[in-house]
C-alpha positions in Angstrom: -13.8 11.1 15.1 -11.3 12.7 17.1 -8.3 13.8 15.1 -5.1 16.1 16.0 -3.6 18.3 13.4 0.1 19.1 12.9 1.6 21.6 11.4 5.6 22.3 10.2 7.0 25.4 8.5 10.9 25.2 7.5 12.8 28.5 8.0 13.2 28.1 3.9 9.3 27.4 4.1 8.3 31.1 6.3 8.4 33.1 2.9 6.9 30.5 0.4 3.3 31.5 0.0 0.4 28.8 1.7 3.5 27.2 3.9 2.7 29.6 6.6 1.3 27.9 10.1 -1.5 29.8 10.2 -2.3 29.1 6.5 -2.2 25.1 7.1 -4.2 25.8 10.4 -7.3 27.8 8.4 -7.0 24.4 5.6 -7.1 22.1 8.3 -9.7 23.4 10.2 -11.7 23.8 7.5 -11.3 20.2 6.4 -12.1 19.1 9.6 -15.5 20.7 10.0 -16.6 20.0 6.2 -15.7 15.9 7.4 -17.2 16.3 11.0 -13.8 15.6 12.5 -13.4 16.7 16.0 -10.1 18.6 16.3 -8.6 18.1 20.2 -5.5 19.4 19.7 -2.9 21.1 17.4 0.7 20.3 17.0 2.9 22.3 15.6 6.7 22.6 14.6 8.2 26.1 14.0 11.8 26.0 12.0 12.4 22.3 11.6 13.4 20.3 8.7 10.9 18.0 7.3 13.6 15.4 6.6 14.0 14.8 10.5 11.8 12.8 12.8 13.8 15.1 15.4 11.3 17.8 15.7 10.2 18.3 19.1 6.0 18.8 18.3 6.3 15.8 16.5 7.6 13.4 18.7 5.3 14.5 21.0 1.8 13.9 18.8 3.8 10.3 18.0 3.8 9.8 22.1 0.5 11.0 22.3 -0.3 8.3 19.5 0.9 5.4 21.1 -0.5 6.5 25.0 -2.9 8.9 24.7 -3.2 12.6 25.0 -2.2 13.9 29.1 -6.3 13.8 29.5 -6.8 10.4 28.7 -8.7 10.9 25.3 -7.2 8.7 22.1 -6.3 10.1 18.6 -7.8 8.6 15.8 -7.0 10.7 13.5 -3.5 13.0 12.1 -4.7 15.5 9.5 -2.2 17.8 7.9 -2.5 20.0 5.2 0.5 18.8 2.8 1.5 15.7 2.6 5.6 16.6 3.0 4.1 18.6 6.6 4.7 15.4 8.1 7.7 13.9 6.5 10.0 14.6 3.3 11.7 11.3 3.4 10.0 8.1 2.6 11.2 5.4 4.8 10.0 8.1 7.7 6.8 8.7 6.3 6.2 4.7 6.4 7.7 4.2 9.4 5.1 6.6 11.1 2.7 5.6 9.3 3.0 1.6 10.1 3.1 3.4 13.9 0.1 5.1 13.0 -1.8 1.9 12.0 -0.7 -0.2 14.5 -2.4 2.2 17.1 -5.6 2.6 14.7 -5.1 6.0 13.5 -5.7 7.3 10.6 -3.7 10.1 8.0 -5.4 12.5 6.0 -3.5 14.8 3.9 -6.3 18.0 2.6 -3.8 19.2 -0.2 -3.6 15.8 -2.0 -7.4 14.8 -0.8 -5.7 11.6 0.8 -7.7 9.4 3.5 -6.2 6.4 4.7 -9.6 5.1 6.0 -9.6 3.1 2.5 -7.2 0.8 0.7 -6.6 3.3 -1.9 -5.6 6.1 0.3 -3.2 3.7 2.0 -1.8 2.9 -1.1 -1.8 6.5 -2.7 0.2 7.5 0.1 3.1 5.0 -0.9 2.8 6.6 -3.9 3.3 10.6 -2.7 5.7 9.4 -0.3 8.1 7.9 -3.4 7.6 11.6 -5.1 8.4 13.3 -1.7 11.7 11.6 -1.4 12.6 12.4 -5.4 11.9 16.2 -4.6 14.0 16.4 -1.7 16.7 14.5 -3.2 16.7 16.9 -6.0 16.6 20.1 -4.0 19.5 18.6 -1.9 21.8 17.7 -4.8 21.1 21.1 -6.1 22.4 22.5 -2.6 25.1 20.4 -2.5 26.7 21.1 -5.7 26.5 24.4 -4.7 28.0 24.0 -1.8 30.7 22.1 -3.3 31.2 25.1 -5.9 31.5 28.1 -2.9 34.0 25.5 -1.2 36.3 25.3 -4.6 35.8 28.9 -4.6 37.5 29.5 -1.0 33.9 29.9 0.6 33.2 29.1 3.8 29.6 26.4 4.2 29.6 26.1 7.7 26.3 26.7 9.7 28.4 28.3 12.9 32.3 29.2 13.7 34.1 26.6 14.3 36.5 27.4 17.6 39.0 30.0 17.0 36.6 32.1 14.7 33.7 33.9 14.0 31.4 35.0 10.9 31.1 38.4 9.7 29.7 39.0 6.7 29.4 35.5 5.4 33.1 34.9 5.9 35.3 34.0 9.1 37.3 36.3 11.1 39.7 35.6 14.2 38.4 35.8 17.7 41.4 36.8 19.0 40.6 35.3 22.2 40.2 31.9 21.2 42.5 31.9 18.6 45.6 31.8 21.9 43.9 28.8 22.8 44.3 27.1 18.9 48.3 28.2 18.8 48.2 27.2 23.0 46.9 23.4 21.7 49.1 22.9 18.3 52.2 24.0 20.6 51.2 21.5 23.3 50.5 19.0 20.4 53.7 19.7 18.7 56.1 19.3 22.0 54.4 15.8 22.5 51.3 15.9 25.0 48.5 13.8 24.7 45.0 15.0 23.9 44.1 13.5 26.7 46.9 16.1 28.3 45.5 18.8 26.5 42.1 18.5 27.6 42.6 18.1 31.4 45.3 21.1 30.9 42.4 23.3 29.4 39.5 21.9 32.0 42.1 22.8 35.0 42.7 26.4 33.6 38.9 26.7 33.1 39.0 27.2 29.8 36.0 26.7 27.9 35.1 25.5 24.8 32.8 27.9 21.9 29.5 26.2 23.8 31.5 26.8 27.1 31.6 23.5 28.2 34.5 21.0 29.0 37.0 19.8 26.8 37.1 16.5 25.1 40.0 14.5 23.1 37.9 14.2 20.0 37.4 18.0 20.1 41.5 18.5 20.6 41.9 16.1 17.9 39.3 18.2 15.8 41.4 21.7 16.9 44.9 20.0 15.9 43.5 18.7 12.6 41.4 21.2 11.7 42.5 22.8 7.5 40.4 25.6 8.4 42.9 27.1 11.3 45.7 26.5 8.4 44.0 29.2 6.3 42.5 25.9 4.2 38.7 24.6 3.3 37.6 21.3 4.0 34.1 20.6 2.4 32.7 16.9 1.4 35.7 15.9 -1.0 37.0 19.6 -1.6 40.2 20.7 -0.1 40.6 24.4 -1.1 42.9 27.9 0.4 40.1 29.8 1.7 39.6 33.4 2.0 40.3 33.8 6.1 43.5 34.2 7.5 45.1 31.0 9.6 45.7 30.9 12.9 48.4 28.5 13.0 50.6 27.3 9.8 51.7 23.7 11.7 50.7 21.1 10.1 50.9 17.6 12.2 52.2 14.5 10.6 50.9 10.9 11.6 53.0 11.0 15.0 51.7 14.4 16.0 55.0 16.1 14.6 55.2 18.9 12.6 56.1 18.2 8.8 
C-alpha cells in the first residue's frame, strides 16, 4: 500500500522529548516496514500549531489526497506517529478525515496503534479525537488565564509591536520614529480629517506602515483607538495602566473629539 507520512513539531513541541521531526520520522518509518507499507513521500510542518489546518505541508499532502502526488501515483495511506500530529481540534480531525475517506485513504496513527482500515479504528479515532480537543482546551484556558493575569498586572501579551513601538525585554519601548507618525494621526484625527484623509495623507508622503505597506482606514481607526499608545492595556476583557510610557494622552470621544 502506498502511504505518505506527515510530521508537525510546534515551537512549544522542539524541546518536549519524542516530539522532535526526526523522532516521529524513525517511528514512522519503522511502522511502515514492520506493516509493508510503501512510504512515497514525507510531509512535514516545522513550527505550526496543531490547532490550524493553515499549515503549509499539510494542505499540500490534503491536495495531494484529493489529485494525486505531481507524478501521478495515489495515496492510500496518511501514517503519523501521534494522533494530535495531524490535528488538536476535533471538528478538523473529522473534517480531514471524512476528506480522507471520501478519496479512499486510510489514517494510521503508531503511538495509539490506530488503523482505520477497520470499523473499530474508525470509531477509536472519534474517540482520541474527543480527548485531543479536551487537552487543548485545557492547556489553552491555562494560558489564557495567564494571560489575563500579566494583563491586570500592566504586562504586555502581544506576539509583535503594535505601530509606534517595539519590545525590549519583554516590554514595549517607543520607536521614536514611528511614534511622530501616532501624535501626526491623533492631531489629524483631533482637528477633524477623515481616516480616509489620514490614510491617503500618509500613502502620498510615503509613509509606511510597521510591515511597510500602504495605509488603510481600519488601521487609522486601530492607531486613533488604540489604549496602548495612551500608556493603557487592552487584553480580552482587561483594561489595565501598563508599564510603557504613552505616546499620546488624547483620548477621542464618539465624534472623533478629544474628551
Amino acid at each position: 500500500m502506498r502511504a505518505v507520512a506527515y510530521l508537525r513539531v510546534s515551537t512549544d513541541d522542539q524541546a518536549r522529548e519524542g516530539y522532535s521531526l526526526d523522532a516521529q520520522r524513525a517511528c514512522i518509518r519503522a511502522y511502515c516496514a514492520a506493516k509493508g507499507y510503501d512510504l512515497i513521500r514525507e510531509f512535514e510542518d516545522d513550527g505550526f500549531s496543531g490547532r490550524t489546518m493553515k499549515r503549509p505541508a499539510f494542505l499540500e499532502m490534503m491536495q495531494a489526497i484529493r489529485d494525486g502526488l505531481p507524478d501521478g501515483r495515489r495515496i492510500r495511506a496518511v501514517v503519523v506517529a501521534k494522533f494530535d500530529r495531524l490535528n488538536r481540534n476535533l471538528y478538523d480531525f473529522l473534517a480531514t478525515q471524512q476528506e480522507m475517506q471520501r478519496h479512499g485513504v486510510n489514517f494510521a496513527s503508531v503511538g495509539e496503534t490506530i488503523d482505520t482500515q477497520g470499523p473499530f479504528g474508525r470509531f477509536f479515532v472519534q474517540v482520541i479525537a474527543a480527548f485531543a480537543e479536551l487537552e487543548s482546551g485545557i492547556i489553552g484556558e491555562r494560558v489564557c488565564h495567564g494571560m489575563r493575569e500579566k494583563a491586570r498586572q500592566g504586562g504586555f501579551n502581544g506576539m509583535s509591536p503594535p505601530f509606534g513601538y517595539d519590545i525590549a525585554d519583554g516590554g514595549l519601548v517607543i520607536n521614536e520614529r514611528e511614534a511622530v507618525v501616532v501624535r501626526r494621526i491623533c492631531r489629524w484625527k483631533r482637528g477633524g480629517k477623515s481616516f480616509a484623509w489620514i490614510a491617503r495623507k500618509l500613502n502620498t508622503g510615503n509613509v509606511p506602515t510597521k510591515k511597510g505597506k500602504r495605509w488603510t482606514e481600519r488601521q487609522i481607526f486601530r492607531i486613533v483607538h488604540n489604549p496602548l499608545h495612551r500608556g493603557n492595556l487592552h487584553w480580552a476583557d482587561v483594561l489595565s495602566p501598563g508599564t510603557h510610557p504613552a505616546i499620546v494622552t488624547w483620548t477621542p470621544g464618539r465624534k472623533g473629539r478629544e474628551s
